[in-house]
C-alpha positions in Angstrom: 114.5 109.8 104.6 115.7 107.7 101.5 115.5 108.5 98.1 112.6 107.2 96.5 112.8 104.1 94.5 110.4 103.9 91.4 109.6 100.3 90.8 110.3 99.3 87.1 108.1 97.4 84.8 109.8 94.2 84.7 109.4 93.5 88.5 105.6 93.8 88.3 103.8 90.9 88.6 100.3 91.7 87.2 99.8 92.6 83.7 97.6 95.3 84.5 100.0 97.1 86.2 101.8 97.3 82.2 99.2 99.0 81.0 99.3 102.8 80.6 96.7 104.8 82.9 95.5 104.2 86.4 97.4 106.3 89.7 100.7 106.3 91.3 101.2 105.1 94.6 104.1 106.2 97.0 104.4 103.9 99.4 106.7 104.7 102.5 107.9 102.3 105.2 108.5 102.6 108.5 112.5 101.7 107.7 112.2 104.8 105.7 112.2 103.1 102.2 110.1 104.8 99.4 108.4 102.9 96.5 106.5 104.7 93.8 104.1 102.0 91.6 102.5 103.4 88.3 100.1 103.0 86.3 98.1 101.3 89.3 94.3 100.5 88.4 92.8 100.0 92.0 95.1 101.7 94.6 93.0 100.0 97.4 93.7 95.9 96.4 96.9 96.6 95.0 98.3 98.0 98.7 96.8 95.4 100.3 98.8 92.8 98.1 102.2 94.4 98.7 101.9 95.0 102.2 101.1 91.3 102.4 104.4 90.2 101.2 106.9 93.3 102.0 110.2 92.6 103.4 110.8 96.4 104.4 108.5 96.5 107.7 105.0 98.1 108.4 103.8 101.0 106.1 103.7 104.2 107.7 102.3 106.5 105.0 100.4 105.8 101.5 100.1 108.7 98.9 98.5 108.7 95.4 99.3 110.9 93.1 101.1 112.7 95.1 98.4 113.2 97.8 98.6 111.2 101.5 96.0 108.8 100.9 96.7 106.8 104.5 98.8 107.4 107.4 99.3 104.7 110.3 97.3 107.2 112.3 94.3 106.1 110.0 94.7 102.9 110.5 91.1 100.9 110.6 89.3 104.3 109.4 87.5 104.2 105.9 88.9 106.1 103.0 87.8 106.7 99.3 90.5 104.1 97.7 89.5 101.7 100.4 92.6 101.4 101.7 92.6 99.0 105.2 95.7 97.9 106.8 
């Protein structure tokens, strides 16, 4: 597996997402890429928006602070940061 890339400030895109607080969200793809987001106010809509527009494939595994939140076995089962891909 690749080292884990943690995405900087400056190539956020929503202004919340500059704001101290909120989770952080590890998000691993199936070509093995890893992408930790902090400071991330609502885990649920801001996974839906990146998966929307990745270039690195289908998302195999979702954790939040430090915890798997999804899995592609979950896929289509409710969870508690609403996470539906």
């Amino acid at each position: 597996m690749e080292k884990a890339l943690k995405v900087k400030d400056q190539f956020r895109t929503n202004d919340l997402s500059l704001k101290p607080g909120g989770y952080e969200v590890t998000v691993i793809h199936e070509n093995g890429k890893i992408f930790i987001y902090d400071k991330i106010k609502n885990p649920g809509m801001y996974i839906k928006s990146i998966s929307a527009q990745s270039k690195n494939g289908p998302i195999v595994e979702i954790k939040i602070d430090g915890e798997t939140a999804w899995t592609t076995a979950q896929k289509g089962t409710k969870n508690k940061y609403d996470i539906n891909l």
